[in-house]
Structure formats: structure tokens, C-alpha cells
N, C-alpha and C positions, 0 to 999 in steps of 0.2 A: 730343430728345437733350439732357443733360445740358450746363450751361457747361463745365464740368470733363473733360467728354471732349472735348468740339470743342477746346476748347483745347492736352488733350493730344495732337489728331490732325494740328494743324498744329505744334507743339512737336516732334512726330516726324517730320515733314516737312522742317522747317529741318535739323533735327538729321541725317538722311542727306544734305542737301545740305554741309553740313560736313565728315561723314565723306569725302564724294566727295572732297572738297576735299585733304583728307589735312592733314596737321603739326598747327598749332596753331589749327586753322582752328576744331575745336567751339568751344574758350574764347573764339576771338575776337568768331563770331558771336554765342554768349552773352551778351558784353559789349558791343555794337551793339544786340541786343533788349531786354537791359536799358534801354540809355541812352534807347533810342525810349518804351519804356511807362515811364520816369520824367519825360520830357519833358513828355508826356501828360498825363500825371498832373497835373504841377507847373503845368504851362502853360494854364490856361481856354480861351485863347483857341488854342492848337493842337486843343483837344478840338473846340470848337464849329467849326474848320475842315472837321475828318475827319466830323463826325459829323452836319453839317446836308444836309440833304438838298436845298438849294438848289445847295449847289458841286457840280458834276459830276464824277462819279467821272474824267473824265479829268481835271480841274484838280487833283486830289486826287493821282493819281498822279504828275501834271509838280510837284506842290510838293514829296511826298516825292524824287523825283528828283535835286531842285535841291537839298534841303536835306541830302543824302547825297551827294553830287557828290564823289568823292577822300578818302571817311569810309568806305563801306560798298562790302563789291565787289558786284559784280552782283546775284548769287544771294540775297543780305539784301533789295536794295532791291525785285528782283522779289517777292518775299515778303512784305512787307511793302505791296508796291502791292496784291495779291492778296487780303490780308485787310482791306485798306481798300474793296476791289472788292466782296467777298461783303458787305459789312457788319458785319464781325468785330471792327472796332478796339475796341470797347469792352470786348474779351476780352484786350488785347494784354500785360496786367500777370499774369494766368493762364497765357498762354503763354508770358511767360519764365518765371517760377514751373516752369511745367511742364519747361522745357526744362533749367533748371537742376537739376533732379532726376536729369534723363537723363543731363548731364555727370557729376554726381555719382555716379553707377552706374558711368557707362564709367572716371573715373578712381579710384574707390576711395577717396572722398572724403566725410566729412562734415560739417555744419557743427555748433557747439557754442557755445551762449550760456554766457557765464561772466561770472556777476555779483558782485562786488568792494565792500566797503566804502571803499575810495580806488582813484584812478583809477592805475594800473600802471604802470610803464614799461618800455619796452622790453624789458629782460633779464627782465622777469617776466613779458611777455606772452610771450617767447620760451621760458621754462621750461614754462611750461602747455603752449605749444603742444606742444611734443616729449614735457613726460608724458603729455598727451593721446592724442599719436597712438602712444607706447609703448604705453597699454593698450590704445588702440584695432585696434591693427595698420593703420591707413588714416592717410591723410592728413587732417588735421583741420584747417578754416578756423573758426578763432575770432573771435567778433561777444562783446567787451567791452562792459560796461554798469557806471554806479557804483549802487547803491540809498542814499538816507540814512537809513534803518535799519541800511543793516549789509550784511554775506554772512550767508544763511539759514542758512551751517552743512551743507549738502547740497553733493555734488560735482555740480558741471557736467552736464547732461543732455545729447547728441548726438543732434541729428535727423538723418533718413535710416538709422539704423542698422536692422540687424536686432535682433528680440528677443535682449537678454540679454550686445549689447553692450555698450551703455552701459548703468552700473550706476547708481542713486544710491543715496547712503549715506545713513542715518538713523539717528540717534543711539540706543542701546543702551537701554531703560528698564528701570531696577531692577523687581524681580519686587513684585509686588504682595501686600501681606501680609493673611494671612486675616482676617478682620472676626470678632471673639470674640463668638459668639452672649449676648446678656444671657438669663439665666434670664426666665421669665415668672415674675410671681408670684401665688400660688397663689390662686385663684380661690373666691368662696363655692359651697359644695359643693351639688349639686343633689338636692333632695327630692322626693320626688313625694308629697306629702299630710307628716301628723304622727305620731309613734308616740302610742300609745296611752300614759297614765296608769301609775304604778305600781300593781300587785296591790291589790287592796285587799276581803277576804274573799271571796279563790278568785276575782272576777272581774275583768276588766280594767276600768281605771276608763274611760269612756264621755266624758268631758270630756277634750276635747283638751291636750295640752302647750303647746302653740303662740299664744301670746298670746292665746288664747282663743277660737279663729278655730277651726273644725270642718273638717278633712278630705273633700275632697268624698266624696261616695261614703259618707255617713255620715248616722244618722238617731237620731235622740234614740230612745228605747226608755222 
């Protein structure tokens, strides 16, 4: 089985333990799965605790326990002891990945990189966001970036959408004008042998025209 599907079959798993949960419980857990697989990440030495197979999957889960103690409710920290149980942790950045798609679904939400030749402020990050989510009809979570080249000139792309939401734009190119064929010119004209000599009493003269060169197909007489 695929990383990408294990991933998103426990991504679906949290995610109705959430729903069970009711209010704002998706987004929170979200933000809990996040913070664990950027710990992970960032952390060497959290990775090399989860992942050596000298600590025992029970020390494994008394540390996640401890270190979610009055952060995480229950139903996260079991979850997360669970796929440190199977041997999953090194998937846990896919799973919120994953899981954050599902939020994304359930609340009508996309997110949109919007890249800026200077960095924005406030009232301009506020104005994208609302025409954003005017064209979009959804809620749009905007991820700002500066480039020092510039803005490409192309509108904002939105991931998660459906085809044909998000549009980009690309600039109009004048029509292309026809390439004016040059005449070829006129080529030396193809012979097949010499004509014969002028008349010369009633017969045709025998000695070729042609530099002096005979005609194939020709025999002195």
C-alpha cells in the first residue's frame, strides 16, 4: 500500500474522531497534528526518539503522553501513540497534509499562494483575501511570499479547488504576422542533351551547339 494512502486512512480516522467531538474540534485537532509532525521534523533528536527501535514502544507512548499533558485532549494523544505503535511516525507530516485537505473540503476552504514584488501589509493582504474569496465563492487562506524578481504578472493560483475555479491569467499576445514568402530565383533551366546546329543544305548540322560537347545519344555519321 501506497505512503499516500496509509496516510490518508489514518488522516480519516482523526478526522471522525473530531467530527465526534462536534464545535471547533476538526480545526483544533488539525492544529495539534500539525504542531506534532513540525516538531518532528524540526527536532532530530525527537525523530531519533520515535523512531529507534531500541526505546520501547511503551516509553514512546509515556513520552508523547507527558509531552501533551493539558495541550492535546485525549482522542489526539491516543492517535498519535497508535501510529507511533504501528510504526507510522515517519508518515505523520502526510497525515496532517492529508488531514488538512479533509478540513478543507468540510469547511469550503482553499488555500492560495500569492506572490508580491514587496512585502504587503495588512490592508493589502486583506483586500486579496476578500477578492480572492469573492471570485472564489469559498473561503480562501492566503500563504504570502515576496520574489526579487518581481510578481510574474499571473493572478494567484488556489490549490484544492475544483477545475476551472481558479483561473490564471496570461497576458494577451498580439497576433502573429504572416512571414512574406521571398520569391526563389529563377533557376538555370534543365536540358536533356543539345539542339542540333542550324540547317545547313536541307540537313541538320551534326556538330553539336554546345561548347562542343556531343549530345549523348549521338554518333558522328
Amino acid at each position: 500500500m501506497k505512503s499516500a494512502t496509509i496516510a490518508r486512512n489514518y488522516a480519516e480516522a482523526l478526522f471522525l474522531a473530531a467530527e465526534a467531538d462536534g464545535g471547533a474540534a476538526p480545526e483544533h485537532y488539525g492544529a495539534l497534528l500539525d504542531a506534532v509532525a513540525g516538531a518532528v521534523q524540526a527536532d532530530e533528536r525527537i525523530a531519533v526518539a520515535l523512531e529507534s527501535p531500541r526505546v520501547a514502544k511503551a516509553v514512546k507512548a509515556r513520552l508523547l503522553a507527558d509531552a501533551l499533558d493539558g495541550v492535546a485532549p485525549a482522542p489526539v494523544v491516543r492517535f498519535l501513540q497508535a501510529v507511533v505503535r504501528r510504526g507510522r511516525q515517519g508518515l505523520l507530516g502526510e497525515i496532517a497534509r492529508e488531514y488538512q485537505g479533509l478540513l478543507d473540503v468540510k469547511l469550503n476552504r482553499v488555500h492560495a499562494g500569492v506572490t508580491l514584488a514587496t512585502a504587503p501589509d495588512a490592508r493589502l493582504e486583506k483586500e486579496i483575501v476578500e477578492r480572492l474569496g469573492a471570485a472564489l465563492g469559498r473561503e480562501v487562506r492566503a500563504h504570502f511570499r515576496t520574489s526579487a524578481t518581481g510578481a510574474t504578472g499571473r493572478r494567484p493560483r488556489a490549490s484544492g479547488a475544483r477545475s476551472g475555479a481558479a483561473r490564471t491569467a496570461t497576458a494577451a499576445l498580439p497576433p502573429r504576422r504572416p512571414i512574406p514568402s521571398t520569391p526563389r530565383p529563377p533557376g538555370p533551366s534543365r536540358s536533356h542533351g543539345c539542339r542540333g546546329g542550324t540547317r545547313a543544305r536541307g540537313r541538320p548540322e551534326r556538330r553539336p551547339a554546345c561548347g562542343g560537347r556531343r549530345p549523348w545519344g549521338t554518333r558522328n555519321r
